[in-house]
N, C-alpha and C positions, 0 to 999 in steps of 0.2 A: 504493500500500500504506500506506495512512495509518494505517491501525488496526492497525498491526505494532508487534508491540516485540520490536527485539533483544538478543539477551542479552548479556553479557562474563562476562570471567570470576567477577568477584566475585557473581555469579548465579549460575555454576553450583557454585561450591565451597561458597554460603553451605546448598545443597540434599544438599552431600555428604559423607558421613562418613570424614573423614580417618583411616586405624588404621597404627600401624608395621608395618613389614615387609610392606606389601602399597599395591598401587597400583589405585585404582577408571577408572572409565572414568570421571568428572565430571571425571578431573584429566587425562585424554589425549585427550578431542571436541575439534577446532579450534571457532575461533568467529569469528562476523564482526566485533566489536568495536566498528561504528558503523553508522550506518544509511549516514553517508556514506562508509565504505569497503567495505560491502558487495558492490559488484558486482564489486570491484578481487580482494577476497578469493576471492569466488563463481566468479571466472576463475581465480586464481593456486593457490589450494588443491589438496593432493594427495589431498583428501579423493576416495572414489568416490561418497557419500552425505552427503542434505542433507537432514537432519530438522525437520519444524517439526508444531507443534499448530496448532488449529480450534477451542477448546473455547469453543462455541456450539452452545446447542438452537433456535434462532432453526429452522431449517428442518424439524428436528421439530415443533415446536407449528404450522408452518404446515400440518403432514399432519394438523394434531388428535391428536396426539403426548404423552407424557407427559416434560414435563423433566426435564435430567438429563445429559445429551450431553456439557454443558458442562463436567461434574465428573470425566472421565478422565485429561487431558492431566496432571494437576501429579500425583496419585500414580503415572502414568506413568513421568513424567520420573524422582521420586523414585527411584524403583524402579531405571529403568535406569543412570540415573546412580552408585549405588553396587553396581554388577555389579562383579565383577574383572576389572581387565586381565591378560591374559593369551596365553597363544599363540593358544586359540581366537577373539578379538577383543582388540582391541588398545583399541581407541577412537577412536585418530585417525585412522581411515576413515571416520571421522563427520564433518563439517559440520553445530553445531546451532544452527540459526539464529535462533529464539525462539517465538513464539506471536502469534495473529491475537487481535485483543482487540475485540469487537462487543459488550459489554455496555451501553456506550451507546447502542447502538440499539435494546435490547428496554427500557429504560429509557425510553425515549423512547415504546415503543409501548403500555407498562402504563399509562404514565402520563396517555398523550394519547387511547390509542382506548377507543369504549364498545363490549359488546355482541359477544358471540362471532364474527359478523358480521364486524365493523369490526376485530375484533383480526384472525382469520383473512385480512382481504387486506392488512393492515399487516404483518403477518409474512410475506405471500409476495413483495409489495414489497418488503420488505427484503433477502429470498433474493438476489436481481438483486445488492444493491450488493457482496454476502458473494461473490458468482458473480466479479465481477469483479477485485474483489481476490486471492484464492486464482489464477484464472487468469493474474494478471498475476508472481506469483510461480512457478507450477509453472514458466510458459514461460522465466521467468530461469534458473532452476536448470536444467532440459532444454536453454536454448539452451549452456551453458559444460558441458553432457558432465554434468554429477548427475544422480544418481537419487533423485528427491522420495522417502521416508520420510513420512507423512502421517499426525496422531494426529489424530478428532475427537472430542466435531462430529458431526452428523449424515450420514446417505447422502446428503443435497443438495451435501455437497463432490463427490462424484464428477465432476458434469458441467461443472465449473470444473477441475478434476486430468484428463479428458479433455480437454478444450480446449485446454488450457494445454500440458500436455506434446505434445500433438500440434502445437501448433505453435512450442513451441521445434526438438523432433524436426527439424520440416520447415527451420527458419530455419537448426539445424545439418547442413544436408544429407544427415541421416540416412533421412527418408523423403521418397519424391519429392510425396506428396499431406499433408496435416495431418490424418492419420488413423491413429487406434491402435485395438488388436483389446483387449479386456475379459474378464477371467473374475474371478466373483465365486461367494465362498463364503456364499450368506445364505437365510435363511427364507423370502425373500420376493425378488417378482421387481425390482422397485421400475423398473416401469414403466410404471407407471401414466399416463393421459390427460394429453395438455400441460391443465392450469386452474389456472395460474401456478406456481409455482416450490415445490417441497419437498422433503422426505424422500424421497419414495415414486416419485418422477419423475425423478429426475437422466440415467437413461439410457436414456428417450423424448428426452428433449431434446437429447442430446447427438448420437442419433443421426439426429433429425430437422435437427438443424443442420449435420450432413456431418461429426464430428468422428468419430464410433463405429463401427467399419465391422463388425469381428464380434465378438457377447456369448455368451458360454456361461456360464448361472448353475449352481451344484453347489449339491444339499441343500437345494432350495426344500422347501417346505412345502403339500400340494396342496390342502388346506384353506385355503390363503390365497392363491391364484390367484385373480383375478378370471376369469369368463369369457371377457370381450372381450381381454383380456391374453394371454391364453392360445391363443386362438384366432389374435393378431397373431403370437406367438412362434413358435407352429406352421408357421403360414404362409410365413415368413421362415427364405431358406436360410442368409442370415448370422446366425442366432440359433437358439440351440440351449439344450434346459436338460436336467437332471438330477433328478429328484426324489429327495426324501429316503428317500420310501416305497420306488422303485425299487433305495436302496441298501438300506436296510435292513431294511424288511417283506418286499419281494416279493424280494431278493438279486440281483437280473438282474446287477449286477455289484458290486465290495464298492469300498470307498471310495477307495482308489488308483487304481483304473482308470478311476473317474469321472472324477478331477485330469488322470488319463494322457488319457482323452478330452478334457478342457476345452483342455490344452493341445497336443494335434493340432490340432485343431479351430483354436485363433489362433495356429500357429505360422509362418503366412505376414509377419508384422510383431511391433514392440515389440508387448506387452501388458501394461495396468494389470491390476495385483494389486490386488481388492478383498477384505477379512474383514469382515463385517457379524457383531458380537460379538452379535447376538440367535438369530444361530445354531447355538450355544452353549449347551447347555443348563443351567441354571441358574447362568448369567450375566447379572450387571444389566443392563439395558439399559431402553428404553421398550417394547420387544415381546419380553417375560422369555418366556423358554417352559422348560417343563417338561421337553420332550422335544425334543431336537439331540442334532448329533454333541459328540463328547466333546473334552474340551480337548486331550489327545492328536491327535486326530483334524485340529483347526484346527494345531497345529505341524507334521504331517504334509503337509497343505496346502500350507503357508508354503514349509517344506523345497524339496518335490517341484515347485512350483510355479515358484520363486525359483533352481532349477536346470536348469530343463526347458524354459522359456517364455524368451521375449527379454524381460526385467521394464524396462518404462516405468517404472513406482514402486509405492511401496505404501500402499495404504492401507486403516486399520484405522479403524471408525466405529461408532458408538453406544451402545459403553459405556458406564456410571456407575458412579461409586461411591456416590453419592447420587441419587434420586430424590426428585421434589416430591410425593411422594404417604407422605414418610417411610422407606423401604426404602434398604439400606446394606450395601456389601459392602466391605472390606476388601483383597482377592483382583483388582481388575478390573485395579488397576494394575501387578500384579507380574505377573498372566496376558498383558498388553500387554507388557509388559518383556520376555518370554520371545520372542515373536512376532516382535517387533525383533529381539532378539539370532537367532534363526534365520533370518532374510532376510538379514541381514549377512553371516550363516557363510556361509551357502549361495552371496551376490554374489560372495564372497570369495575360494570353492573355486577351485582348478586346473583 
């Protein structure tokens, strides 16, 4: 994990707004304090959650993606950081460990490759090294008993957050095989063909590698199904999806019962919690749409999901607050903030 930076404290107070007569969560997350007493902490901690960011578009631009990815994590944190503590979340149930820092390597790739070509397999090259680091973190945090909390970053974290926790899972004798079951809430199937490493592929690969055993996506977008994708999905009795149209044009069933199916469906093992924020309707992201379920809608999700399912971890990916095409929302990072604090309530409940 080289390209990690952990925080302490003087990081997270200098992000959080001190007021009398009231106590934020920036002043009650545990923290690791060193990179060399991390693992010491990462054991001994009463924390039940281990929060860390991804903010990297590195895996978007490898799908020919629009930047941007990389700019959620810190008005995130902002955000969550000055919530209140209080009965409904305390804070020190949290473990926040820091941020994955790969801007030296899209630095490296502007500056060296020529030709959409040469940048496009420099950026899926690079997916690999980002693959392995995030993996070698989730599995830390899942082998000491945490539940990875995950901000990115594109959907290419997924199949390193699959990996990873499926085989800390297995190393904690929690699962007999290093395999977890997935549901994801997104536009898109992002299953796209192994032709190296991206956004759009994380859970081909994951489950072409033996780590993904069953996927159930909610609120795809049938306009953006590929054929061949689709036809694999169908085909396959451990993969199941939901259409958006199904929830909402044609009504076959309304949007809780799709969640209530997603998590029948992988309730036989842990299950990673994915939010793919392009699902989201006029929510920044690189694939903005117009028309998703409603922010309501993704809390709902989170809630019913984060109760219902045995939650591997969670992770929420692709929002911006800035894009490199100019567009800027204000809103990505305090609608992320809310999404967290409702996975926490819900880990949290009786």
């Amino acid at each position: 994990m080289q390209s990690f930076r952990f925080y302490n404290k003087e990081d997270v107070l200098t992000l959080t707004k001190i007021r009398r007569f009231e106590t934020k969560v920036g002043e009650r997350v545990q923290l690791p304090h060193s990179r060399e007493q991390f693992e010491k902490v990462l054991q001994e901690s009463t924390a039940k959650f281990a929060l860390f960011g991804i903010p990297e578009d590195i895996g978007v631009k490898a799908n020919e993606g629009l930047g941007g990815a990389d700019t959620a994590w810190f008005p995130f944190l902002t955000a969550f950081l000055n919530i209140q503590s209080n009965d409904f979340l305390q804070g020190d149930e949290i473990l926040l460990l820091g941020h994955f820092d790969f801007s030296h390597v899209e630095s490296v790739i502007e500056e060296n490759a020529h030709g959409h070509e040469e940048k496009l397999d420099a950026y899926r090259h690079a997916v690999h090294s980002i693959d392995e680091e995030v993996e070698s973190l989730a599995k830390l945090i899942t082998t000491y008993g945490k539940i990875p909390i995950v901000i990115g970053g594109g959907h290419n974290n997924a199949y390193p957050l699959i990996k990873g926790t499926a085989k800390g899972l297995h190393k904690a004798g929690k699962v007999q095989l290093a395999q977890i079951n997935c549901i994801n809430l997104d536009a898109h199937t992002d299953y796209r063909p192994v032709e190296g490493r991206h956004s759009g592929n994380a859970f081909r690969y994951a489950e072409e590698d033996g780590y993904l055993q069953k996927y159930c996506v909610i609120g795809v977008h049938e306009n953006y199904i590929p054929q061949n994708v689709w036809i694999d999905i169908v085909n396959n009795p451990f993969f199941d999806l939901i259409t958006y149209e199904d929830i909402f044009i044609h009504e076959k069933r309304n949007f809780i019962q799709a969640v209530a199916h997603a998590t029948g469906f992988t309730e036989d093992t842990y299950t990673g919690l994915e939010l793919d924020l392009d699902s989201i309707e006029h929510t920044l992201s690189s694939a903005f749409t117009p028309t998703g379920i409603g922010k309501l809608h993704a809390r709902q999700y989170i809630n019913f999901a984060a109760t219902d399912a045995k939650a591997a971890y969670l992770h929420i990916c692709e929002g911006a607050s800035f894009l490199s095409d100019g567009r800027k929302s204000e809103g990505t990072g305090k609608l992320i903030s809310y999404l967290v604090s409702d996975f926490v309530k819900a880990g949290l409940a009786p």
